[in-house]
MDTraj code that builds the backbone (N, CA, C; nanometers):
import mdtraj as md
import numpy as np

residues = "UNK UNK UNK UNK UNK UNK UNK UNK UNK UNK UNK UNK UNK UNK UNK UNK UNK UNK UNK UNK UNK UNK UNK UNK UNK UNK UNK UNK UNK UNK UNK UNK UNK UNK UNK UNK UNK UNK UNK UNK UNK UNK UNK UNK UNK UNK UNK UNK UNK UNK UNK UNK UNK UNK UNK UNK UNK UNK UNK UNK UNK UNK UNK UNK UNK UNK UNK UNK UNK UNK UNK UNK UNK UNK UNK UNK UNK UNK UNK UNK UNK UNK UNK UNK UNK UNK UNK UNK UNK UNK UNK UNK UNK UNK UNK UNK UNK UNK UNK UNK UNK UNK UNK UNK UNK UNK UNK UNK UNK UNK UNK UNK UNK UNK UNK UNK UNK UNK UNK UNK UNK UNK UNK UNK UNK UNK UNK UNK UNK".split()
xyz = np.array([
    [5.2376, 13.6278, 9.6146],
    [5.2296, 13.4996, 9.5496],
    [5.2253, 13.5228, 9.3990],
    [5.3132, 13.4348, 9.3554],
    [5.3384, 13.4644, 9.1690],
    [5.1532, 13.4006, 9.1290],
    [5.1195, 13.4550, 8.9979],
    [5.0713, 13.4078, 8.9223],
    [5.0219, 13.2093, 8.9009],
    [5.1508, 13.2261, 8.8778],
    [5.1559, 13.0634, 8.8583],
    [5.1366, 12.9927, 8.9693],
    [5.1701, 13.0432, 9.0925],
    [5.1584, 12.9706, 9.2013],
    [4.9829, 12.9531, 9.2329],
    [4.9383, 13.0534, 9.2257],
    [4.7940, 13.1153, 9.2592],
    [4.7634, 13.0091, 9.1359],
    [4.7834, 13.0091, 9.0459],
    [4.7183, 12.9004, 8.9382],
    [4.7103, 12.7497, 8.9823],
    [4.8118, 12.7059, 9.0681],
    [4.8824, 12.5655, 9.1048],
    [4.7547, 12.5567, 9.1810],
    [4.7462, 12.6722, 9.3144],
    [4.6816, 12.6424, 9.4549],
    [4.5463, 12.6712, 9.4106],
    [4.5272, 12.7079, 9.3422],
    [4.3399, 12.7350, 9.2723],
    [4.3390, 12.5570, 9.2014],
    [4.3974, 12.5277, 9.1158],
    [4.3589, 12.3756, 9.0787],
    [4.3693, 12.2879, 9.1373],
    [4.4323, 12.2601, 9.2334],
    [4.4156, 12.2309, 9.3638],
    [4.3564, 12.2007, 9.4707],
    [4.2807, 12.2891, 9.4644],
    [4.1750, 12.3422, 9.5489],
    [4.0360, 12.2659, 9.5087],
    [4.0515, 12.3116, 9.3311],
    [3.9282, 12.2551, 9.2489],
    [3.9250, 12.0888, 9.2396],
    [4.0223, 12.0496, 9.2341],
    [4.0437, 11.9178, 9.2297],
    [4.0110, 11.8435, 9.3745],
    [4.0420, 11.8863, 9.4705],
    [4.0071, 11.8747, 9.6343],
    [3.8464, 11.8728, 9.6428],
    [3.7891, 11.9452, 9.5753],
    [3.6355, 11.9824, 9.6035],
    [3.5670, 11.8671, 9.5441],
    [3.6544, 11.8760, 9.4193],
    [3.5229, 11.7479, 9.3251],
    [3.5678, 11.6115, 9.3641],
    [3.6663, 11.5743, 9.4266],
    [3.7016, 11.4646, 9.4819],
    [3.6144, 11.4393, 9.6104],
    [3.6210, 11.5497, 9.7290],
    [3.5149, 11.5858, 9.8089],
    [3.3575, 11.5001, 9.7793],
    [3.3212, 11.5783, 9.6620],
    [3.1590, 11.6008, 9.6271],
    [3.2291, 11.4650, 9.5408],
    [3.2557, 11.4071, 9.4328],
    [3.2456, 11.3156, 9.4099],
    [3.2230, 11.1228, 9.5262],
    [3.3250, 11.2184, 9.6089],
    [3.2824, 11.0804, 9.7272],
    [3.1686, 11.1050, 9.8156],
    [3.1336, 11.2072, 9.8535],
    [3.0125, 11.2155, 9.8940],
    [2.8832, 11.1637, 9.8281],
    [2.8704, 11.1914, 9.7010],
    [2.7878, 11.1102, 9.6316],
    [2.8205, 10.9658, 9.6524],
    [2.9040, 10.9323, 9.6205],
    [2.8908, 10.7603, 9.6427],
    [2.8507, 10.7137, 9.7875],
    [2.9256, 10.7623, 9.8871],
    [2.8703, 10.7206, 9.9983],
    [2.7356, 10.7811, 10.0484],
    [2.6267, 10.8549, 10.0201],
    [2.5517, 10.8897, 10.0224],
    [2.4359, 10.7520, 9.9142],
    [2.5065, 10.7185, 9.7991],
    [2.4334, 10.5989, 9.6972],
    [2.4531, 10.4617, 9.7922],
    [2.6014, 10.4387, 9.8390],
    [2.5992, 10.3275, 9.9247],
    [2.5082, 10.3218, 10.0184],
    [2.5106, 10.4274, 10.1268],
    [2.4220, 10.4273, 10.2196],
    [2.2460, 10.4220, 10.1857],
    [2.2276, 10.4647, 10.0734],
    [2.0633, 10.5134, 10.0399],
    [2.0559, 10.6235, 10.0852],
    [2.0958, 10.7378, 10.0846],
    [2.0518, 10.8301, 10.1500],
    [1.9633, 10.8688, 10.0258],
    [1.8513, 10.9557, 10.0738],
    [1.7631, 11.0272, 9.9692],
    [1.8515, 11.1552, 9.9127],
    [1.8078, 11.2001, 9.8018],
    [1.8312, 11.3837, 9.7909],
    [1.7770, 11.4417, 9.9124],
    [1.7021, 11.4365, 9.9585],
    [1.5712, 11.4920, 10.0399],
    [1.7085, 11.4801, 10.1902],
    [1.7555, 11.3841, 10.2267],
    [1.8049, 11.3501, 10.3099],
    [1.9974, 11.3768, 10.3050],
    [2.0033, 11.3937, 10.1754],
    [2.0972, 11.4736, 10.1985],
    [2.1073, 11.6384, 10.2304],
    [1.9931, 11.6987, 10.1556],
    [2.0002, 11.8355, 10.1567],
    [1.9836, 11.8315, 10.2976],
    [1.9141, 11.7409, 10.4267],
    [1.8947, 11.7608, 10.5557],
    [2.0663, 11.7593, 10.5753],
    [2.1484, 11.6950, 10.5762],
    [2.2358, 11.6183, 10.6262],
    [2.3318, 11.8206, 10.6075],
    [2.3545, 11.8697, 10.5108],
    [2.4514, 11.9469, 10.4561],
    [2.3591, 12.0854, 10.4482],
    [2.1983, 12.0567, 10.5108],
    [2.1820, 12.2463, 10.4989],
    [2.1486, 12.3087, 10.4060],
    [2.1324, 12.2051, 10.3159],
    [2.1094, 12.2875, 10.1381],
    [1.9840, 12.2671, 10.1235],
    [1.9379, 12.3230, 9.9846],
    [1.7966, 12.2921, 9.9734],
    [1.8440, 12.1821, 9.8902],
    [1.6968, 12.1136, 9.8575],
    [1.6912, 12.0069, 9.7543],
    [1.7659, 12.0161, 9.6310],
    [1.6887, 12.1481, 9.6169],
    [1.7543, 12.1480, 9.4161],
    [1.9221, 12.1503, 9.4545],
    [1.9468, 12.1814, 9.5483],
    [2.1109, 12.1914, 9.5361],
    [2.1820, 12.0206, 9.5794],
    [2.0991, 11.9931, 9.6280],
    [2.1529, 11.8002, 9.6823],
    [2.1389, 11.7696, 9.5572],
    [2.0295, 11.8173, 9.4863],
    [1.9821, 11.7605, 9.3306],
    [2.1101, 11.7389, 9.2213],
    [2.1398, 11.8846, 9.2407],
    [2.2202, 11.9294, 9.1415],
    [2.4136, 11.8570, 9.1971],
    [2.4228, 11.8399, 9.3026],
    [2.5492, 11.7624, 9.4015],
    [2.5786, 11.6340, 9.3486],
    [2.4375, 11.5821, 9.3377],
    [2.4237, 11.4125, 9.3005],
    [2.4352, 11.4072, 9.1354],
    [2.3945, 11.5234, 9.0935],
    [2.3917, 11.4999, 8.9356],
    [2.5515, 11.5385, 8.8637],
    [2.6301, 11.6142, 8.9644],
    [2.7629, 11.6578, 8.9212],
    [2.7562, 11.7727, 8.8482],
    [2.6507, 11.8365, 8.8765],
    [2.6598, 12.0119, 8.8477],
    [2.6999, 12.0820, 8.9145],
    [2.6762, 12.0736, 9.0483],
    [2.7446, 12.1459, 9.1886],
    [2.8416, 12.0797, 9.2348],
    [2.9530, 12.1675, 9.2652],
    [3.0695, 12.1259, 9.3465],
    [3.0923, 12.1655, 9.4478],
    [3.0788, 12.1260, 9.5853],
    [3.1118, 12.1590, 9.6834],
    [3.2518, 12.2525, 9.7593],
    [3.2296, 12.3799, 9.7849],
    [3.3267, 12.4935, 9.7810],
    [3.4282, 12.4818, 9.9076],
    [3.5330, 12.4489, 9.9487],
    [3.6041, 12.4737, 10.0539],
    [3.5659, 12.5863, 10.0930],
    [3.5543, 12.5900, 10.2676],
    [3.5846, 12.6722, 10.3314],
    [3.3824, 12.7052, 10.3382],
    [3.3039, 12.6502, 10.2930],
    [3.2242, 12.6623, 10.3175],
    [3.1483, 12.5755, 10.3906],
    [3.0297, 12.5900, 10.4668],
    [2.9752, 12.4895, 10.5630],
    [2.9291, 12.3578, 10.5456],
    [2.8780, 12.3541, 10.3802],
    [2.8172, 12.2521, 10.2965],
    [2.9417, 12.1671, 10.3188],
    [3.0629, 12.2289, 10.2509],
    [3.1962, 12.1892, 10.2522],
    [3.2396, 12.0931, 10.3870],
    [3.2250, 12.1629, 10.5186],
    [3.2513, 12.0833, 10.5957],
    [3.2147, 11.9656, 10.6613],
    [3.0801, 11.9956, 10.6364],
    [2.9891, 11.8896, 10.6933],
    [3.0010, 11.7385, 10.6141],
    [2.9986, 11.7998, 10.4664],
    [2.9987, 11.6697, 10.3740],
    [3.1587, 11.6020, 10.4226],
    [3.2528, 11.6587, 10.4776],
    [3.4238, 11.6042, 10.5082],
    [3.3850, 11.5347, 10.6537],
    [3.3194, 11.5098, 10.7275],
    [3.2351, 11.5123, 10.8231],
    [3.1790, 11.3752, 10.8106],
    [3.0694, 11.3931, 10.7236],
    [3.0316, 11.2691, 10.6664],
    [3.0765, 11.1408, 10.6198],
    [3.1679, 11.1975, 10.5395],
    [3.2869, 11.1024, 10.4728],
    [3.3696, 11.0257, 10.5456],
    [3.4026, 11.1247, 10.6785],
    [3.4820, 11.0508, 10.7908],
    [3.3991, 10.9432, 10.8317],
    [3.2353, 10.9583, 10.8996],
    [3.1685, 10.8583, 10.9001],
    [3.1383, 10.7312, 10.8185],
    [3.1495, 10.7859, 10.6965],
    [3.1128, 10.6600, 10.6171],
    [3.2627, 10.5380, 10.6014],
    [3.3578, 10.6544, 10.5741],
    [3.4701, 10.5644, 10.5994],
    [3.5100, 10.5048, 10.7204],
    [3.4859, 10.5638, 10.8356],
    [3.5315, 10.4679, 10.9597],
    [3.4187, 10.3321, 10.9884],
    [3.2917, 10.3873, 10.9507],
    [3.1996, 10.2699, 10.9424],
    [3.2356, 10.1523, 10.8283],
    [3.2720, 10.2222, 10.6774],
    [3.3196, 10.1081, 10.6337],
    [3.4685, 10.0372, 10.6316],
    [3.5866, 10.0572, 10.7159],
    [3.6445, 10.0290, 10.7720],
    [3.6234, 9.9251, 10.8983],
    [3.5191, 9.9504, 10.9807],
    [3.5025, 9.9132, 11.0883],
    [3.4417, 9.7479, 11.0270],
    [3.3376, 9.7828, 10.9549],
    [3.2576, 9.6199, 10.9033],
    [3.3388, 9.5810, 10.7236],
    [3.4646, 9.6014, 10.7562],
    [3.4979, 9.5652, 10.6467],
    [3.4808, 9.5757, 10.4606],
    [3.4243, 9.6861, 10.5152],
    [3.3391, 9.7172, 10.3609],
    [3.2166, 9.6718, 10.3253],
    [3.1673, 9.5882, 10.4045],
    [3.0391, 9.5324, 10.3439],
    [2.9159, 9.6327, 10.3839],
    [2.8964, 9.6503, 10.2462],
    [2.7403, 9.7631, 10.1881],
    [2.6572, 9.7282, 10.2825],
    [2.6060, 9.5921, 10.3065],
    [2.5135, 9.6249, 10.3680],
    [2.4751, 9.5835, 10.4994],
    [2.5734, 9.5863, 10.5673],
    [2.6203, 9.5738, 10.7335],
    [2.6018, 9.7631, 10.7459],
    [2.6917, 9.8213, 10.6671],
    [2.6778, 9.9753, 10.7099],
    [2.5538, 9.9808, 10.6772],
    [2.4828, 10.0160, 10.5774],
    [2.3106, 10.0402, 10.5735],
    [2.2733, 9.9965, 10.6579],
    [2.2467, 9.8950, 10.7147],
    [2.1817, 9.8042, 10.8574],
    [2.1942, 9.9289, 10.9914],
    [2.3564, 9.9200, 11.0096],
    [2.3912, 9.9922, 11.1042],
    [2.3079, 10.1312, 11.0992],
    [2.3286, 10.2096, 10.9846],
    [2.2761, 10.3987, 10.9382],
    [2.1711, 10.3527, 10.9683],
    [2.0820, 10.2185, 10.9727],
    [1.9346, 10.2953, 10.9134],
    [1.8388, 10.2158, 11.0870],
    [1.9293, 10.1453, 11.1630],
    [1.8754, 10.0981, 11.3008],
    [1.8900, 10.1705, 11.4274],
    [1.8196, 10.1460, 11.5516],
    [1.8359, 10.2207, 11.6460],
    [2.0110, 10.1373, 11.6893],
    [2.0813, 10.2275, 11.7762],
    [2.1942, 10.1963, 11.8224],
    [2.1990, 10.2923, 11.9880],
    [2.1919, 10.1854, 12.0024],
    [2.1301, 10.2013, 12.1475],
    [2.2304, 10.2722, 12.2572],
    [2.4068, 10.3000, 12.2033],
    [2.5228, 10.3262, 12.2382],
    [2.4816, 10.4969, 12.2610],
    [2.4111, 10.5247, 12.1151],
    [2.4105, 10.6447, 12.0452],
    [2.2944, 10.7104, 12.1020],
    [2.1881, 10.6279, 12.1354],
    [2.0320, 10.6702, 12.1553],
    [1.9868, 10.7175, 12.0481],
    [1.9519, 10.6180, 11.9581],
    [1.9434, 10.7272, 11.8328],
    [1.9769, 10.6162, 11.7148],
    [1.8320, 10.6397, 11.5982],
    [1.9081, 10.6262, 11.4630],
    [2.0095, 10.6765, 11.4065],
    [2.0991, 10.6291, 11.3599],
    [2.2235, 10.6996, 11.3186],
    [2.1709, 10.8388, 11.2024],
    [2.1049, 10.7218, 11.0399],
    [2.0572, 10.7934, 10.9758],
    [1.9941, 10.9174, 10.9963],
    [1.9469, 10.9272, 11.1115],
    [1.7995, 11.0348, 11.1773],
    [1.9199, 11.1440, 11.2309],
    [2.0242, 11.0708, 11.3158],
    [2.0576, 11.1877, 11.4018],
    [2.1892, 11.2757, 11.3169],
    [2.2915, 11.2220, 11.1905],
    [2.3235, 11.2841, 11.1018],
    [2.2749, 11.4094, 11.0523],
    [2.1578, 11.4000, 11.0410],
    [2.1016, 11.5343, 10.9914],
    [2.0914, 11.6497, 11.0583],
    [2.1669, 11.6676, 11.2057],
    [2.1947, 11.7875, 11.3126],
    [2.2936, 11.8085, 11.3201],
    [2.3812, 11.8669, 11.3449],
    [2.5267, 11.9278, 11.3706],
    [2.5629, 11.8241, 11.4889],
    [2.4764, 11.8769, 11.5689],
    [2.5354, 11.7734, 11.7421],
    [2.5222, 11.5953, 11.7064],
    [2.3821, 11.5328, 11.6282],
    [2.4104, 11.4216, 11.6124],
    [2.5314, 11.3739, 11.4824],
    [2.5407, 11.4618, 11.4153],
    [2.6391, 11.4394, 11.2826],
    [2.7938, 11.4466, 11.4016],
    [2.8160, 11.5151, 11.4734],
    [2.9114, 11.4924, 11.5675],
    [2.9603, 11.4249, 11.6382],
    [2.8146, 11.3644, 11.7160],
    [2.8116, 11.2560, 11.8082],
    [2.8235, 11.1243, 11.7013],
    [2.7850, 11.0972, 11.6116],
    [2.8313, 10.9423, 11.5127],
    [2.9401, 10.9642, 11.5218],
    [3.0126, 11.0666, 11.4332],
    [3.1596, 11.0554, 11.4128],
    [3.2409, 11.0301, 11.5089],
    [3.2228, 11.0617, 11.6056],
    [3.3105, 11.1057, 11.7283],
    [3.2946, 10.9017, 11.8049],
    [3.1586, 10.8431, 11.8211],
    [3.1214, 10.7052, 11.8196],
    [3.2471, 10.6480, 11.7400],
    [3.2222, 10.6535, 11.6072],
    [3.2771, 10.5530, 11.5037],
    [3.4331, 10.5968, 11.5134],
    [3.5070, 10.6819, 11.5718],
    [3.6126, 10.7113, 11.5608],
    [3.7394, 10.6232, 11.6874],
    [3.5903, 10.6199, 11.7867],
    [3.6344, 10.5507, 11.9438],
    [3.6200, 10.4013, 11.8586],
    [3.5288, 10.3171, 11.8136],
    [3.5458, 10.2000, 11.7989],
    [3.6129, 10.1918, 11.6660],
    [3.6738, 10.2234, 11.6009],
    [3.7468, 10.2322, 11.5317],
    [3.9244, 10.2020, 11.5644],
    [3.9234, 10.3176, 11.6927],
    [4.0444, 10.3020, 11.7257],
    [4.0748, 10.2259, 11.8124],
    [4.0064, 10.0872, 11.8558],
    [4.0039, 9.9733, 11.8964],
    [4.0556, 9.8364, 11.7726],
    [4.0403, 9.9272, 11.6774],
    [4.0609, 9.8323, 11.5944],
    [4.2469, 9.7774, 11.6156],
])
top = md.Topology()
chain = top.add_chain()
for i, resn in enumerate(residues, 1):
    res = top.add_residue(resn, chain, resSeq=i)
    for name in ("N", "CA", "C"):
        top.add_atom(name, md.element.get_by_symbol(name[0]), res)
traj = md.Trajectory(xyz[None], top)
């Protein structure tokens, strides 16, 4: 691979990440999630959710933080898709029991298997749409 190419696919890459971590922050502000509750959600410690939300840290492809937050995003977007965008129909939904799910949404996000099981939910009623 030339030089230049490796230059193209590296900015690229960088631009992919902070777009990433830039929407994660917002849907993380839409929803209310805490710092505290994100670092649950993505595995990190605090100071690093800290530093995510403040736009010091950028979230790295190919890493786990990385995936989970692409993960997330799918959730927040099929949920706000699903209720039309309205802020606070999705908060309602994240933050109540859902009885489909067994489970607070908000609560069960923060595990691999429940961060799975939402998405995988919101993806089926979604594609009813």
């Amino acid at each position: 691979m030339s030089v230049r190419k490796a230059t193209i696919n590296g900015a690229q890459n960088d631009e992919r990440e902070r777009v990433v971590t830039s929407a994660l922050c917002k849907a993380v502000q839409k929803l209310e999630f805490t710092q505290s509750e994100l670092a649950d959600i993505l595995g990190v410690s605090k100071s690093t959710a800290s530093r995510i939300m403040k736009g010091t840290h950028i979230l790295k492809e190919g890493q786990k933080d990385y995936e989970i937050a692409v993960i997330f995003l799918r959730i927040f977007r099929s949920l706000d898709a699903i209720t039309g965008g309205e802020d606070r129909v999705n908060l309602n939904w994240m933050r109540n029991e859902n009885m489909a799910l067994s489970g607070v949404p908000a609560a069960m996000v923060k595990n691999l298997t429940g961060l799975m099981n939402v998405v995988t939910y919101l993806d089926a009623q979604r594609a009813k749409i």
